[in-house]
C-alpha positions as CSV (number, residue, x, y, z in Angstrom):
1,X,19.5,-21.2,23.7
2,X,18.2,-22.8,26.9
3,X,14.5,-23.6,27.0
4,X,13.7,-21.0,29.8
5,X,15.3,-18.4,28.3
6,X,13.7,-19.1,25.0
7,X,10.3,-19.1,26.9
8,X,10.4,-15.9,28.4
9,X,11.7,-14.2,25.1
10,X,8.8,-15.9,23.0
11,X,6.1,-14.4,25.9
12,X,8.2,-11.2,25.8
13,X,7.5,-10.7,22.2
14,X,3.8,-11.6,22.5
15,X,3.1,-9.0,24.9
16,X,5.3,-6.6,23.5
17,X,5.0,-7.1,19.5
18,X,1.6,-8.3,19.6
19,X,0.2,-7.1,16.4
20,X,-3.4,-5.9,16.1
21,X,-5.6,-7.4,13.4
22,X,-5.6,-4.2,11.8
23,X,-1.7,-3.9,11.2
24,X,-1.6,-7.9,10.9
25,X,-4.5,-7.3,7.7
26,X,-2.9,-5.2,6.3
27,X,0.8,-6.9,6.5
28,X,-1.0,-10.1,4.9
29,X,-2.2,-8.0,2.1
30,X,0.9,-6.5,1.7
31,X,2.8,-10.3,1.6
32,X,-0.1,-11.1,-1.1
33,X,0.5,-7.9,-3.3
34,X,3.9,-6.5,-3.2
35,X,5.6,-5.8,-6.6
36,X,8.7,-6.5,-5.0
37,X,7.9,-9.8,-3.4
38,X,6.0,-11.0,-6.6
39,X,9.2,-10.5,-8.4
40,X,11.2,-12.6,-6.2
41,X,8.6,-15.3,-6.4
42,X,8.8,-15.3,-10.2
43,X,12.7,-16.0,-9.7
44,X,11.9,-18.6,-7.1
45,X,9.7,-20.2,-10.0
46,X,12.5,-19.9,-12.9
47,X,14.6,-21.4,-10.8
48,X,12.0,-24.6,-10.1
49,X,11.8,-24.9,-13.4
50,X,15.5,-25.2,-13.7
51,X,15.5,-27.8,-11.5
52,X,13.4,-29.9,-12.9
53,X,15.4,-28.9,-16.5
54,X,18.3,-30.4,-14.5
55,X,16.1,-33.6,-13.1
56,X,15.1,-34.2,-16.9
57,X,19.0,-35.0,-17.8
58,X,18.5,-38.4,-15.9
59,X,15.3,-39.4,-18.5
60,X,16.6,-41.0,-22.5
61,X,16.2,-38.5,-25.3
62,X,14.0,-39.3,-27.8
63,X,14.1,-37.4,-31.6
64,X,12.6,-38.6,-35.1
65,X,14.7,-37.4,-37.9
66,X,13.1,-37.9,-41.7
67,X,14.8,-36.6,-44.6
68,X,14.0,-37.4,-48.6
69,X,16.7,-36.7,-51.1
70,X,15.6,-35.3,-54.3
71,X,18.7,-34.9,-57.2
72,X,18.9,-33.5,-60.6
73,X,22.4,-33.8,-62.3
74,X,25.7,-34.0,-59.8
75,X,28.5,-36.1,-60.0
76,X,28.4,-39.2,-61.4
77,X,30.4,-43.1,-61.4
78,X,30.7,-45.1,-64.3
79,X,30.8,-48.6,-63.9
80,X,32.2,-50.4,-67.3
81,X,30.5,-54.0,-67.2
82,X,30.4,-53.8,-70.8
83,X,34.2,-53.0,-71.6
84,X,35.1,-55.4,-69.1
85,X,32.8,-58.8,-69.6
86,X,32.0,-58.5,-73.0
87,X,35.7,-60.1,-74.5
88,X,35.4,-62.8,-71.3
89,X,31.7,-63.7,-72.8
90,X,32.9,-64.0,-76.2
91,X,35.7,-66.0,-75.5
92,X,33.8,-68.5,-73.2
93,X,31.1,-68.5,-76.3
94,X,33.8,-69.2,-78.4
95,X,35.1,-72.0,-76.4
96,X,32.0,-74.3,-75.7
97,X,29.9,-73.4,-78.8
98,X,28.0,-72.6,-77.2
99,X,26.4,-68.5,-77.0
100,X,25.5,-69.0,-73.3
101,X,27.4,-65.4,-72.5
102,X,26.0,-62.3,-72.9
103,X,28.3,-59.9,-75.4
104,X,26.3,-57.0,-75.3
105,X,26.5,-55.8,-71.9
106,X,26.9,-51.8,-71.5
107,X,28.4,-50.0,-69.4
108,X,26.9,-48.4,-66.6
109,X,26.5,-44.8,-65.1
110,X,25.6,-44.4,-61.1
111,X,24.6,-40.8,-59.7
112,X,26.8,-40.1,-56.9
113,X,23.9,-38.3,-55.1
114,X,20.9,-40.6,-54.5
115,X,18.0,-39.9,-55.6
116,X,14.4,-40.5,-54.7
117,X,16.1,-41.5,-51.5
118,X,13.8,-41.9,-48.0
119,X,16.2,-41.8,-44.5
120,X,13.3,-41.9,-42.1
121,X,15.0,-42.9,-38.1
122,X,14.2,-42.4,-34.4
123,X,17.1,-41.9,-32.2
124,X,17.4,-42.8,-28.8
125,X,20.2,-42.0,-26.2
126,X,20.5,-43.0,-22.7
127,X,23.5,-41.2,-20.0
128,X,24.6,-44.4,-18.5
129,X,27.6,-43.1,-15.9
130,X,27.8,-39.3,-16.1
131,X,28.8,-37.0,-13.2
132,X,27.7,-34.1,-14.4
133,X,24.0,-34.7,-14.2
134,X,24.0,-35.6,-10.4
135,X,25.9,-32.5,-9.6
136,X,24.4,-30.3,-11.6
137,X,21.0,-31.2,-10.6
138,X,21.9,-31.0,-7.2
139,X,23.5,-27.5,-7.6
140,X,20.4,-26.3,-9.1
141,X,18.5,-27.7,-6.0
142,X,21.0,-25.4,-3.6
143,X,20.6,-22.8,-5.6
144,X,16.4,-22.5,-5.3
145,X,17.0,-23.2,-1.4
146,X,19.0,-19.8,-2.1
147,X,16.1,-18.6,-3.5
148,X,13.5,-19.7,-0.6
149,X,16.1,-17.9,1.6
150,X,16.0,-14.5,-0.4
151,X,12.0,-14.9,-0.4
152,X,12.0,-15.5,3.5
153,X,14.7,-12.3,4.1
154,X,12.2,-10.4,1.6
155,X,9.1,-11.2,3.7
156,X,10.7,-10.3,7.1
157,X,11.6,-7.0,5.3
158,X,8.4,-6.1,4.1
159,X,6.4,-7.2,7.1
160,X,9.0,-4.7,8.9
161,X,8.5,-1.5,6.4
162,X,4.3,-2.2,7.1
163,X,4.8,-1.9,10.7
164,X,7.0,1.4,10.4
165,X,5.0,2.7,7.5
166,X,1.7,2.1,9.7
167,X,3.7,4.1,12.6
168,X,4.5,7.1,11.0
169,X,0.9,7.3,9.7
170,X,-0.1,6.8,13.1
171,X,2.1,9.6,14.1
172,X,0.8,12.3,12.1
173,X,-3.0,11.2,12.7
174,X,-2.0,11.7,16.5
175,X,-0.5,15.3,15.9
176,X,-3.4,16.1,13.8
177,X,-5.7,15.7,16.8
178,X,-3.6,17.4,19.3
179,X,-3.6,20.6,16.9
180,X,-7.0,20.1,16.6
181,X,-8.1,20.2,20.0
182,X,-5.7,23.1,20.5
183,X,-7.5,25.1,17.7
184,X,-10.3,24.6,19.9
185,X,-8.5,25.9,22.9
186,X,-7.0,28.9,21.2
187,X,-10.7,29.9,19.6
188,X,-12.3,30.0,23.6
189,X,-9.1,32.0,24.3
190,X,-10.0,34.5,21.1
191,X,-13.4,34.5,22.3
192,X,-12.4,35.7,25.9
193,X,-10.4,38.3,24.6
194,X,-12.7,39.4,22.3
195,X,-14.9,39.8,25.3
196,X,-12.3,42.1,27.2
197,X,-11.4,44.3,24.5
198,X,-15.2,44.8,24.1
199,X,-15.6,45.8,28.3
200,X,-12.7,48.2,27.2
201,X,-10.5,46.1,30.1
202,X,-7.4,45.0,27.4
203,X,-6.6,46.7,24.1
204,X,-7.1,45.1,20.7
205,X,-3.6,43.9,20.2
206,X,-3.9,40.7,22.8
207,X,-6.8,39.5,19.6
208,X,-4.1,40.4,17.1
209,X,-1.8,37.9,19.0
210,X,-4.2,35.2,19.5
211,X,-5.4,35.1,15.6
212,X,-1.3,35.1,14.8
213,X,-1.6,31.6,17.2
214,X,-4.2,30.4,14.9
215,X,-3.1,31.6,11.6
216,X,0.7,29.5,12.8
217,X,-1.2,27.2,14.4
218,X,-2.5,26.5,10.4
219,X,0.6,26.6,9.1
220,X,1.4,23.5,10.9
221,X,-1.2,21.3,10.6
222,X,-1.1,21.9,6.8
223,X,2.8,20.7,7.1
224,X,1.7,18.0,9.5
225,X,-0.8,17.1,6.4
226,X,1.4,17.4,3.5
227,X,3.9,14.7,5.7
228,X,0.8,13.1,6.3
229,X,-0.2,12.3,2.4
230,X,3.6,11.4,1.9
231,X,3.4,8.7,4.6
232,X,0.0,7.7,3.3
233,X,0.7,7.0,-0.5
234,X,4.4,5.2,1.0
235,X,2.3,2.7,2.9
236,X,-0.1,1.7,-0.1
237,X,2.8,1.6,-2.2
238,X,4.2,-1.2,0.0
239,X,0.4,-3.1,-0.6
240,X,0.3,-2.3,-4.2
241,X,-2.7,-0.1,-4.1
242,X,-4.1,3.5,-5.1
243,X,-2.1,6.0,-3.4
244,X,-4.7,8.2,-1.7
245,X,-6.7,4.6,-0.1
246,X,-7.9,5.4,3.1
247,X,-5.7,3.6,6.2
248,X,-7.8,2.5,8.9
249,X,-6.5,3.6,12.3
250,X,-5.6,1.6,15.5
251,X,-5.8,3.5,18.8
252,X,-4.7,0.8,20.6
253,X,-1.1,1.5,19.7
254,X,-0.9,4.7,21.7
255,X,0.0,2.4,24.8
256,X,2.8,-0.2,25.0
257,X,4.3,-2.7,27.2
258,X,7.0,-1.7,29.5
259,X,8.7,-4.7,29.7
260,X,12.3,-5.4,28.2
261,X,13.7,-8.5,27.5
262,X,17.3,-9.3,27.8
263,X,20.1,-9.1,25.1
264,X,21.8,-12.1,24.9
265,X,18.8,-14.4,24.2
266,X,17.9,-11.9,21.3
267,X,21.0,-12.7,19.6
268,X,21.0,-15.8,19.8
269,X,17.5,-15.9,18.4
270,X,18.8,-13.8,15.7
271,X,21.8,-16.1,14.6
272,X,19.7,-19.0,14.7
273,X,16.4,-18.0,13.0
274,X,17.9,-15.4,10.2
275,X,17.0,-16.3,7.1
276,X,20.3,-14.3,5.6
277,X,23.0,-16.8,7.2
278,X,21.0,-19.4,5.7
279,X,20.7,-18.0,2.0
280,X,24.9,-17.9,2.5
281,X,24.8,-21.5,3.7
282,X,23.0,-22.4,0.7
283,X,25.1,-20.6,-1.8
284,X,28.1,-22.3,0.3
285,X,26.6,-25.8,-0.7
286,X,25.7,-25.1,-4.3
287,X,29.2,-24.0,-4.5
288,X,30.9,-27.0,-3.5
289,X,28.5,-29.3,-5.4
290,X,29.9,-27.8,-8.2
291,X,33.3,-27.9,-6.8
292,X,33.1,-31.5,-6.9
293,X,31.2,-31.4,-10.5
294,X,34.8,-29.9,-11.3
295,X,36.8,-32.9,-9.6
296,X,34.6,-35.5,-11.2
297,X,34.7,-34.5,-14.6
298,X,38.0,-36.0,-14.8
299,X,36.4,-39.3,-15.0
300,X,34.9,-40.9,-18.2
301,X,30.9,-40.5,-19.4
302,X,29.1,-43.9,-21.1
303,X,26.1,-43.2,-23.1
304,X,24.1,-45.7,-25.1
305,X,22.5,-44.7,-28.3
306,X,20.3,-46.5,-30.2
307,X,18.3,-45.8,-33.4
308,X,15.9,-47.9,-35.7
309,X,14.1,-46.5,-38.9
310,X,14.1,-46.8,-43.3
311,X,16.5,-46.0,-46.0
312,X,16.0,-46.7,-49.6
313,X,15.1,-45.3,-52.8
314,X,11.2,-44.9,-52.9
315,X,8.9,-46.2,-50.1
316,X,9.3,-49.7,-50.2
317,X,8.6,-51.2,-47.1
318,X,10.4,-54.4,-46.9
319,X,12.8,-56.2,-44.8
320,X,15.8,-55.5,-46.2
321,X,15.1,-51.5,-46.4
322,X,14.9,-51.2,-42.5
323,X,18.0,-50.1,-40.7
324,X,18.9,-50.3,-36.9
325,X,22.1,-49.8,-35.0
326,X,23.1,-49.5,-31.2
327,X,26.2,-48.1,-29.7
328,X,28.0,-47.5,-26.5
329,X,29.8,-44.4,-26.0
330,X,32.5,-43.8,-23.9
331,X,34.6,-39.9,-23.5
332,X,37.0,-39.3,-20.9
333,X,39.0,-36.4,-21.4
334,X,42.7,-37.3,-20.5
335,X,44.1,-34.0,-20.9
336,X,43.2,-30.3,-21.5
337,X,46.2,-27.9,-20.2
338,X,45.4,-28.2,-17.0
339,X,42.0,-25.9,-17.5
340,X,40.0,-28.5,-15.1
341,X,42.3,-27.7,-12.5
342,X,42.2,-23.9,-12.2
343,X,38.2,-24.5,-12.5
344,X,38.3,-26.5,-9.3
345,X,40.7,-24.0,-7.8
346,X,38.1,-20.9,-8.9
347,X,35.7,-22.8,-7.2
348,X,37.3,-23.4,-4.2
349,X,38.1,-19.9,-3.5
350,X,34.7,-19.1,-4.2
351,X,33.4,-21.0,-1.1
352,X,35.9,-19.4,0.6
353,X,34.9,-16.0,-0.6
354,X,31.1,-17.3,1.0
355,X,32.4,-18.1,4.8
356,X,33.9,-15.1,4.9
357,X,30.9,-13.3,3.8
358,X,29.2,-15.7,6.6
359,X,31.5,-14.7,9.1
360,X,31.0,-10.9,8.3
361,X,27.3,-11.3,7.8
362,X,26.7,-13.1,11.6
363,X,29.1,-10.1,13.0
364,X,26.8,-7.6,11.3
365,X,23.7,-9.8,12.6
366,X,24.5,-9.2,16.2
367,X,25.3,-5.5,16.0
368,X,22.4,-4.8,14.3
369,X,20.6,-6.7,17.1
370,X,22.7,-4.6,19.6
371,X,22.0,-1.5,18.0
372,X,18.2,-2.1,17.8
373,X,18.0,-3.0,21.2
374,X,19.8,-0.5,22.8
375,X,17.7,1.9,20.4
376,X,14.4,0.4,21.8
377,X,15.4,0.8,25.4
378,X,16.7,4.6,24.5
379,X,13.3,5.0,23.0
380,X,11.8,3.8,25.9
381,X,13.7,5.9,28.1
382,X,12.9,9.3,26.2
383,X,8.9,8.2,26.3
384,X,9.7,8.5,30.2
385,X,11.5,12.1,30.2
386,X,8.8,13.2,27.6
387,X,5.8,11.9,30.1
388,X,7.6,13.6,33.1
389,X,8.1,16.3,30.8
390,X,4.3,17.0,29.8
391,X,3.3,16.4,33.4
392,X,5.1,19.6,34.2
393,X,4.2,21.5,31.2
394,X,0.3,20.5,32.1
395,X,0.6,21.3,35.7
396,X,2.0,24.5,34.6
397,X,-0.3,25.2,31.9
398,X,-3.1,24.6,34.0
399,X,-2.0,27.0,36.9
400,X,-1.2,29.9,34.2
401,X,-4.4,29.3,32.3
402,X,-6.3,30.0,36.1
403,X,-4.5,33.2,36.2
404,X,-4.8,34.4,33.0
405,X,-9.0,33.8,33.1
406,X,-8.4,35.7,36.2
407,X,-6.8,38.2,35.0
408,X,-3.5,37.6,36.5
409,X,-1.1,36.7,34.4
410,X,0.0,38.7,30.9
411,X,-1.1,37.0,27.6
412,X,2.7,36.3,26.9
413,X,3.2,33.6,29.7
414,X,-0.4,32.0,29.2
415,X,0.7,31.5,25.4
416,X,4.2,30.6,26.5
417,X,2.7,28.2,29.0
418,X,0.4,26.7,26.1
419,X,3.2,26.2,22.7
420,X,5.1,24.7,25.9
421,X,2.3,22.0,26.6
422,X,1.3,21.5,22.9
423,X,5.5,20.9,22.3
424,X,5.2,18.1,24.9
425,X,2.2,16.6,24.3
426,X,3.7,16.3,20.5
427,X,7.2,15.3,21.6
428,X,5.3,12.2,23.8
429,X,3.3,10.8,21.2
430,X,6.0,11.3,18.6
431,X,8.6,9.2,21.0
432,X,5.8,6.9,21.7
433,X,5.4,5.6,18.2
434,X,9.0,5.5,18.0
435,X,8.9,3.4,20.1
436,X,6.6,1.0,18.1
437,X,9.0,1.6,15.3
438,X,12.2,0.1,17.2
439,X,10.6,-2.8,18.3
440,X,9.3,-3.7,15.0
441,X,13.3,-3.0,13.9
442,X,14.1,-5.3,17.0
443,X,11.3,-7.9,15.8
444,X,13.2,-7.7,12.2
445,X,17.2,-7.9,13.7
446,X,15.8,-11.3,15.9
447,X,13.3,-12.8,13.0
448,X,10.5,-12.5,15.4
């Protein structure tokens, strides 16, 4: 995007989108309490922790393993010392003279099982070359910038259902007062037509008619209310609070900027600042890490090991009852049916499967930027045809209302004159806090 252009889009959206503190309050608050957005920081944390599960693989193991062996009966091995040196004593006695040579050795019986037997060892083992835990702990770093990605998209959604929550609370609190002031129009009107059925110069039916105007007159405002309540306990459920907690107004959103910024720039802004693209990108990456953790694995893992400790029979701490041995350990998996294969082959079509989805996802991107644009410029539009509109349902209003106090025209027109001008009145602010609602879409579609 070239600077200039990029300028005037950034002043564009200040003068356009420039959030009260009000709105901007309660947008913060909703960022802080949101059920939803909580959620998705408790994944972003699971997955921190996974990362630095995976960052843990580099680091040696350390265990302590003790075990005492305590038999009774089992298997035995005899051992016949007796049966086989007693003879060879005898003989040698017999041949020296000498009784130098023990005859009377006896055999001997050894349990198979030790017993009383202490094997007390720490074990330590070391990854030396092993692909896997690079890979995988880069995978698992991809896969939390995922995560940041799906918090960012979730913010920019939220911040977005505020604003248009906020709006269509606005929008009912706006009717309420026009039907209010009317109500206080149509009660001078009862009043003056109490007054000429009293001076006997209109019969009683022209009251009947007015008191219908009020009584219908009630029946909206109570629907206008019940819509009111509904927008009401939506917007606190977006902050996380009681549903019936007052919502301070804004009265400076009843006017808006006229200015319109152009297209292209906006879509561009869009493609380059959308957070979605980049959760895609990230999955891409993770993806092919563990593509290549699949082509790697064909090559051979060294480990040393090393432990140190005591085994004997009873605690007898000596030299020659302390045991330690060291190894190197070296697995390479030379074949496996050609499993390793299809798993790189999965995972290649799998990052395929993601640029596509990119590809679809920056098409989507740009009509939904097109849309919401051309839907704020419509918006804009109808705010004009509904002021022109209520100009000429006022001026009308206005002259009828003369010649009805002067007893010129029929109570028919003046209240045809009048649901004509409430109608408009209603119809502009309606369209202009729809207006407010597409630009806060448009803010959304360019991450504004």
């Amino acid at each position: 995007m070239k600077a200039p252009t990029l300028l005037f889009l950034l002043f564009y959206t200040m003068q356009v989108w420039g959030q009260s503190g009000i709105l901007e309050t309660y947008i913060q608050e909703g960022l802080e309490q949101n059920l939803s957005l909580q959620r998705e920081q408790l994944l972003w944390d699971e997955q921190q922790l996974k990362v630095e599960e995976a960052r843990g693989n580099y680091f040696p193991t350390v265990s302590f393993n003790a075990t005492y062996l305590r038999a009774l009966g089992g298997r035995t091995f005899e051992f016949p010392i007796g049966t086989l040196f007693n003879p060879i004593y005898s003989s040698l006695n017999d041949l020296s003279g000498n009784p130098s040579f023990p005859t009377d050795l006896e055999n001997q019986v050894f349990p198979i099982t030790p017993n009383d037997f202490y094997d007390i060892q720490f074990y330590v083992t070391q990854p030396i070359y092993n692909p896997a835990i690079y890979y995988g702990y880069k995978a698992q770093q991809e896969l939390l910038s995922v995560q940041e990605a799906q918090i960012a998209t979730r913010k920019a959604d939220l911040r977005q259902q505020i604003a248009v929550s906020y709006f269509n609370y606005l929008k009912t609190y706006a009717v309420l007062d026009i039907y209010d002031s009317t109500k206080v129009q149509l009660q001078e009107v009862l009043r003056f037509n109490q007054a000429l059925v009293k001076n006997d110069k209109a019969t009683a039916d022209i009251v009947a008619t007015v008191e219908f105007e009020l009584e219908n007159l009630k029946s909206q405002r109570v629907e206008t209310i019940k819509d009111q309540r509904v927008a009401q306990a939506f917007f606190n459920t977006l902050l996380h609070r009681e549903l019936d907690t007052e919502i301070e107004i804004d009265e400076s959103y009843s006017r808006f900027s006229d200015e319109e910024a152009p297209l292209s720039p906006m879509i561009d802004q869009a493609l380059s600042t959308r957070t979605e693209p980049e959760q895609l990108q990230r999955a891409i990456k993770a993806n092919q890490v563990l593509t290549e953790l699949e082509r790697k694995s064909m090559l051979p893992t060294l480990g040393l090991s090393l432990s140190g400790g005591y085994q004997a029979e009873g605690l007898d701490l000596n030299s020659d009852n302390l045991i330690g041995t060291g190894a190197l350990s070296l697995n390479w998996t030379l074949f496996e049916g050609q499993k390793r294969k299809k798993r790189i082959a999965q995972a290649q079509k799998r990052v395929e499967q993601l640029d596509s989805e990119l590809e679809i996802l920056k098409e989507q991107i740009q009509l939904q930027v097109i849309q919401a644009w051309n839907q704020d410029r419509s918006a804009r539009q109808k705010v004009e045809a509904d002021r022109a509109a209520l100009r000429s349902a006022e001026k009308s209003f206005n002259i009828i209302e003369k010649r009805y106090r002067n007893e010129q025209a029929l109570l028919v027109e003046y209240l045809d004159a009048r649901t004509r001008f409430i109608n408009a009145r209603v119809a502009l602010v309606l369209s202009a806090y729809d207006v407010h609602i597409r630009q806060a879409e448009l803010k959304r579609a360019i991450a504004l």
